[in-house]
C-alpha positions in Angstrom: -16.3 -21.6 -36.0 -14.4 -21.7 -39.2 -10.3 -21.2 -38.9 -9.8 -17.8 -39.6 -6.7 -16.6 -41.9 -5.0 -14.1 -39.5 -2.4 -12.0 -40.9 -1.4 -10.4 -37.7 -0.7 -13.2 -35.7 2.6 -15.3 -36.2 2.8 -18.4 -38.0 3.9 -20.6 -35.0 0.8 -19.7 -33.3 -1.8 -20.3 -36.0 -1.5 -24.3 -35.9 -2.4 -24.6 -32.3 -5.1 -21.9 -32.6 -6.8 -23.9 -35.4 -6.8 -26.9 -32.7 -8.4 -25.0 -30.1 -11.3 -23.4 -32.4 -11.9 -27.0 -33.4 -12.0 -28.2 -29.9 -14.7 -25.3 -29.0 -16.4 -26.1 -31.8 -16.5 -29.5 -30.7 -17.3 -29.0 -27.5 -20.3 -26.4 -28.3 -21.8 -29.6 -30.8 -21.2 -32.5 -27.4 -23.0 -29.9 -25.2 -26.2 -29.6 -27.3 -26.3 -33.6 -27.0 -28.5 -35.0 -24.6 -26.2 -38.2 -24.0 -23.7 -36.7 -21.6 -23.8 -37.3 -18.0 -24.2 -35.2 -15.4 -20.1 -35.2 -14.9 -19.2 -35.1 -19.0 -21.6 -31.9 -19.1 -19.9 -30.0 -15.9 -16.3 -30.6 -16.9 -17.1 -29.4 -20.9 -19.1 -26.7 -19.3 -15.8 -25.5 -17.4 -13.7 -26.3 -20.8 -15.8 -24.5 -23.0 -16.2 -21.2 -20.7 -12.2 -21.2 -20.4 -12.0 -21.2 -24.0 -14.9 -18.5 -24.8 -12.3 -15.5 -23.9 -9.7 -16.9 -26.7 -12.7 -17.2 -28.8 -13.9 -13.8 -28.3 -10.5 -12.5 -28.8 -10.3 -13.9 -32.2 -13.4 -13.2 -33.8 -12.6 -9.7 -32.4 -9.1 -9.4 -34.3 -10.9 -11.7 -37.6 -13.7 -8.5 -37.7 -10.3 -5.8 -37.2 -8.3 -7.5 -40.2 -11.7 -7.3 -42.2 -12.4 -4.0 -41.7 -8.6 -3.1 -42.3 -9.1 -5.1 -45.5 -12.3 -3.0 -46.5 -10.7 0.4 -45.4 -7.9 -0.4 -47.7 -9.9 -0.5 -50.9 -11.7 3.0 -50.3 -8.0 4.0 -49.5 -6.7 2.7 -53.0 -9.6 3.1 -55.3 -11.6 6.3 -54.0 -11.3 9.7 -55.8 -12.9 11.4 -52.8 -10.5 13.2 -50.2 -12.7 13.5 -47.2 -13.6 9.9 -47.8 -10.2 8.9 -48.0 -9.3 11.4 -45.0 -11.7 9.3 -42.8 -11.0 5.9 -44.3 -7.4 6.9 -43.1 -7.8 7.5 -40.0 -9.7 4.8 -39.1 -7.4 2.3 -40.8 -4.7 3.4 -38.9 -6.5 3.7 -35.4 -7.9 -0.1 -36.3 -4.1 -1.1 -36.8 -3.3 0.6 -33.2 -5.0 -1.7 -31.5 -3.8 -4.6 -33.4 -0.5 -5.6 -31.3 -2.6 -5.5 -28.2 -5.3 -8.5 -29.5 -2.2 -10.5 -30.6 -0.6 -10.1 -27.3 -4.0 -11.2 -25.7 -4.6 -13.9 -27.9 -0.7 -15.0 -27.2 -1.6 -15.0 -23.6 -4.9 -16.8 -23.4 -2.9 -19.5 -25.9 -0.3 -20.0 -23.1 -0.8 -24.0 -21.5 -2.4 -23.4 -18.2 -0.7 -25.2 -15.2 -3.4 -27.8 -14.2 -2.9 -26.1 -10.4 -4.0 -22.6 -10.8 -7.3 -23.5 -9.9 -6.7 -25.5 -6.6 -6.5 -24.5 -3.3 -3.2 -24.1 -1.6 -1.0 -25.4 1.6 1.0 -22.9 2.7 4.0 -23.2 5.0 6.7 -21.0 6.6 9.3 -21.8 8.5 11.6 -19.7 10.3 15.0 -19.5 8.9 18.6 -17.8 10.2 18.5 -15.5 12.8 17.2 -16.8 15.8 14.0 -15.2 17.2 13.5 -12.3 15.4 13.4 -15.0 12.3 10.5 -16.5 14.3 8.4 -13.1 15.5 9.1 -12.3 11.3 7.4 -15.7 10.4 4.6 -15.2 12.7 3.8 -11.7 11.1 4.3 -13.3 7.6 1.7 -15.8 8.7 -0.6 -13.0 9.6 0.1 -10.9 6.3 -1.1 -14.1 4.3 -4.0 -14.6 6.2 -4.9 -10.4 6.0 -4.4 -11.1 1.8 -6.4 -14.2 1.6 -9.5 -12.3 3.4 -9.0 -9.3 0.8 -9.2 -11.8 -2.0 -12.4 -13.0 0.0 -10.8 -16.6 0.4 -10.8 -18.7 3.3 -8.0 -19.2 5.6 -7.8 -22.1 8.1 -4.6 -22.9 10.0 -3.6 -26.4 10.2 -1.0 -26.4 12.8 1.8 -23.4 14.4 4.8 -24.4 16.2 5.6 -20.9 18.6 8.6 -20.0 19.9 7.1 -18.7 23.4 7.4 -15.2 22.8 4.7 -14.4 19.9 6.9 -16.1 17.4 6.8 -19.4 15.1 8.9 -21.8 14.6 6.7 -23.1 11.7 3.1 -22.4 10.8 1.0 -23.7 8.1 -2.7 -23.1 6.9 -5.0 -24.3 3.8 -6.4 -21.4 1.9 -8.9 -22.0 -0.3 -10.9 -20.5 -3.1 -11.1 -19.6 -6.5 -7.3 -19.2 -8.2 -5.6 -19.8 -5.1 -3.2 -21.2 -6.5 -2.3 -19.0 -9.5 -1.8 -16.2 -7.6 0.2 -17.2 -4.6 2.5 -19.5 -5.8 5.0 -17.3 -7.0 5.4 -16.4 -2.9 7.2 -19.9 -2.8 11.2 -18.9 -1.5 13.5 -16.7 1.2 11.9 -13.7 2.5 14.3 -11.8 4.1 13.9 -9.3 7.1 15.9 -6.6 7.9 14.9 -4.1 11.2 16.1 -3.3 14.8 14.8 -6.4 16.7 12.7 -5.0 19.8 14.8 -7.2 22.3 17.8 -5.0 20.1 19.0 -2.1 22.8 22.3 -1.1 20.8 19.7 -0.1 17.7 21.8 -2.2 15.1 20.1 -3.4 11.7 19.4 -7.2 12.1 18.9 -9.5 9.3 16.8 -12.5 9.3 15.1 -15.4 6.8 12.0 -16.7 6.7 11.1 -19.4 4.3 8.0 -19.7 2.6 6.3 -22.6 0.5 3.2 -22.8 -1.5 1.6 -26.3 -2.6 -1.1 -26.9 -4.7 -4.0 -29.2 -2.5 -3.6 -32.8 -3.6 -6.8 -34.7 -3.9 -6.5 -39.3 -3.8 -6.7 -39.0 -7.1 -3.5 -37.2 -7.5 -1.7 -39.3 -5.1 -2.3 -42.8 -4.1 -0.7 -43.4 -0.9 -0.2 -47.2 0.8 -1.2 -47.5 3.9 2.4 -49.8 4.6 4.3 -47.0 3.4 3.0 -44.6 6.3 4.8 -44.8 9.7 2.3 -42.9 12.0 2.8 -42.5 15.9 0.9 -40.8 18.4 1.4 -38.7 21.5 0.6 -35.9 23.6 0.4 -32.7 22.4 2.5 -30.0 24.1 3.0 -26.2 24.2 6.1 -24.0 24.0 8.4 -25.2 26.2 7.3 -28.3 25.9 4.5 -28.2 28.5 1.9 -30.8 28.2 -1.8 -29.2 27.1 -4.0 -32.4 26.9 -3.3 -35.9 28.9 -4.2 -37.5 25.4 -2.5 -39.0 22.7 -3.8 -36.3 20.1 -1.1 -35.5 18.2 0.3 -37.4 15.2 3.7 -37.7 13.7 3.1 -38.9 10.1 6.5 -40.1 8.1 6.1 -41.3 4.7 8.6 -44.2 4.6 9.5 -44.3 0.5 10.7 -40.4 1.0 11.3 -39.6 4.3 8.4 -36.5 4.8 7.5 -36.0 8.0 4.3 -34.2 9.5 3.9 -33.2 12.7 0.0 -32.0 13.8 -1.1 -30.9 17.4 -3.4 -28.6 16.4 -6.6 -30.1 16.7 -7.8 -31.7 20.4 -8.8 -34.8 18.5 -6.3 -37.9 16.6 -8.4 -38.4 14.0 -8.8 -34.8 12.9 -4.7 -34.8 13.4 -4.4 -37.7 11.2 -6.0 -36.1 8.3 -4.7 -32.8 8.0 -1.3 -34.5 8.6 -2.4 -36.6 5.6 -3.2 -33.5 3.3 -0.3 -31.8 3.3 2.1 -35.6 2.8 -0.1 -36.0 0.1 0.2 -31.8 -1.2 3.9 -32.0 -0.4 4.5 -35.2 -3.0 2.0 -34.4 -5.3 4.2 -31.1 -5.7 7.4 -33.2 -5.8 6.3 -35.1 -8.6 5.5 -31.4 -10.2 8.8 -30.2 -9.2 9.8 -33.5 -11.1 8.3 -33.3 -14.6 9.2 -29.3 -14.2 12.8 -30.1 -14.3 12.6 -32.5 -16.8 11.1 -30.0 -19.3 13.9 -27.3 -17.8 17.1 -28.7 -16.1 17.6 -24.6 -15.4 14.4 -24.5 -13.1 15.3 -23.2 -9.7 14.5 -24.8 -6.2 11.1 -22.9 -4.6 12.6 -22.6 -1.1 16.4 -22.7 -1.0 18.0 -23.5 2.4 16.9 -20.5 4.3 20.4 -18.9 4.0 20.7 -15.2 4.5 22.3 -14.3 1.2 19.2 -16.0 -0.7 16.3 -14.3 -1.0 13.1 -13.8 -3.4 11.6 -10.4 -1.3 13.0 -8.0 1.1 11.6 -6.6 4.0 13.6 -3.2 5.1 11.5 -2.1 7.9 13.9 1.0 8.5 13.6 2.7 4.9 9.7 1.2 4.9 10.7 -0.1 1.1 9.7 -4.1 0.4 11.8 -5.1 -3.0 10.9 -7.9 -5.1 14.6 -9.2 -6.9 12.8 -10.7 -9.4 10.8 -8.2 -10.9 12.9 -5.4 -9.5 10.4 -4.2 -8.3 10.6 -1.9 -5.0 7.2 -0.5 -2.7 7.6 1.8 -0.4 4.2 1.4 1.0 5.3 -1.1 4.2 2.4 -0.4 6.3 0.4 -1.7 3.3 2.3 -4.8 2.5 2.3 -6.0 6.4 -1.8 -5.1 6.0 -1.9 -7.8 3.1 -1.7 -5.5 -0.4 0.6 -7.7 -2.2 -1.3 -7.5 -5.6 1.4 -5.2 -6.8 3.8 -7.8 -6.5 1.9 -10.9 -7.4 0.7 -9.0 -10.6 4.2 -8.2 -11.6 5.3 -11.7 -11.1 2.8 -13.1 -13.3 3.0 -10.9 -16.2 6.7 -11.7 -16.1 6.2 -15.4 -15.9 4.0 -15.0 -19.1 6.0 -12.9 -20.9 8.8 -15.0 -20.3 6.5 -17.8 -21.5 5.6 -16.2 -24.5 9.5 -15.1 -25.8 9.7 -19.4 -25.4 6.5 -20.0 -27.6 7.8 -17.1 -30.2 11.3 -19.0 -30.2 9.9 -22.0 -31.0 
């Protein structure tokens, strides 16, 4: 399509639109070709459908501006007042709507991190205080699971380390399906936990950490891992307390010699099925390091995801006595507890990613 000339959109953003309605125009000629393989076609499919919305949007504010344009000359040049009446108040409920395409076309302009589509690792570990961090990391666990079935993902757990009295020292699980990614990695950092621990006779207000992580799935062709630079070591799995639950050698420690990353995997009754899902999350957890990487090279400002699991640090708060869950980021507070622990956390993922855009757009307006 040809570039449009867009009054209502800001200079700054006109150059890279022109280079994405080129590209779609592109990419609608390559399709119609018969020379593209099987592969070529599937991947410009994708590309072309993730550019159709922008498209859409602009043509859309193109026909507004038009109309505006037209509405203007009956406005200037007509000696009829009802005309004029109408042709007024359509201009100006055309130019209503105007800062709401811009914002849209802003937003489907932003650069899309190449990991909102993948599936995700996630981990949590239990941080300071003691077993109640633990029992709060198991339920954490469970409210992750609950929101990956309301989003109709899957869910499978790749290995939990329990305490011995329903709690975890550490659990982890791959979910996966579509925009796993994009929506649960802002749940990367300290969730902190404040109740009355059941074992708690005296009725005091304890506070507790539980750390959380989120990596995007790392496929070989993300990370290529040497075979000499894995140590791996077999041995038998064992239960809390360290009781013995298999006479085999089943479980694998994995330890990635260049960075020191170690894996430990029980879960499955088999060393082979071990050794890979010890593999996938050493290959999540450096192709997120290398992320983490070229993130603070384009922002020396950019926070760490987890922290150390300290009790003053914290990205969510559970208050189980008041029933309120508050987001510091956002600022944003939900009194609906009995929800949240049931899996609803739409209403703070959606907050965190409008912010995260709008954040993104004030740095493309500045530039």
């Amino acid at each position: 399509m040809p570039s449009l000339k867009l009054t209502s959109l800001p200079h700054a953003l006109v150059a890279n639109l022109d280079r994405v309605l080129s590209r779609y125009d592109e990419l609608s000629a390559l399709l119609s070709s018969s020379t593209l393989s099987a592969d070529q076609f599937n991947r410009m499919s994708k590309e072309y459908a993730d550019l159709t919305e922008l498209v859409e949007a602009v043509q859309a504010l193109g026909n507004q501006e038009s109309a505006m344009a037209d509405l203007e000359i009956i406005l200037k040049d007509s000696t009829d007042p009802d005309m004029k009446a109408l042709a007024e108040g359509e201009y100006y409920e055309i130019k209503n709507t105007l800062p709401g395409r811009v914002r849209q076309i802003q937003r489907l302009l932003l650069p899309k991190d190449a990991a909102d589509e993948r599936n995700a690792i996630l981990e949590i570990r239990a941080g300071a205080g003691g077993d109640e961090a633990g029992l709060f990391a198991a339920e954490l666990f469970d409210v992750y699971h609950k929101y990956a079935v309301r989003q109709g993902w899957r869910f499978d757990v790749l290995e939990i380390s329990d305490t011995g009295i329903g709690g975890y020292k550490e659990a982890s699980a791959e979910v996966s399906g579509q925009g796993v990614f994009a929506r649960l990695k802002f749940e990367s950092g300290v969730h902190r936990v404040q109740r009355v621990p059941k074992t708690e006779s005296s009725g005091r207000v304890h506070t507790s950490t539980v750390t959380v992580a989120i990596l995007p799935e790392a496929q070989e062709v993300d990370v290529k891992l040497d075979e000499k630079d894995l140590k791996v070591e077999t041995m038998r799995a064992s239960g809390a307390g360290g009781q013995h639950v298999n006479k085999t050698d089943s479980a694998v420690r994995m330890t990635h010699l260049p960075t020191g990353l170690v894996v430990y995997m029980q879960e499955e009754k088999s060393q082979i099925k071990n050794r890979a899902k010890a593999l996938k999350i050493i290959r999540s957890r450096l192709y997120e390091m290398e992320r983490e990487r070229l993130a603070q090279e384009r922002s020396s400002t950019r926070k760490n995801q987890v922290g150390t699991g300290d009790r003053s640090e914290r990205i969510r708060t559970y208050n189980f006595p008041q029933a309120r869950v508050t987001d510091h980021r956002v600022e944003f507070t939900s009194y609906q507890m009995a929800e949240v622990m049931a899996g609803d956390l739409d209403p703070f993922i959606d907050r965190l990613i409008a912010q995260d855009e709008a954040e993104r757009l004030a740095e493309m307006s500045a530039e």
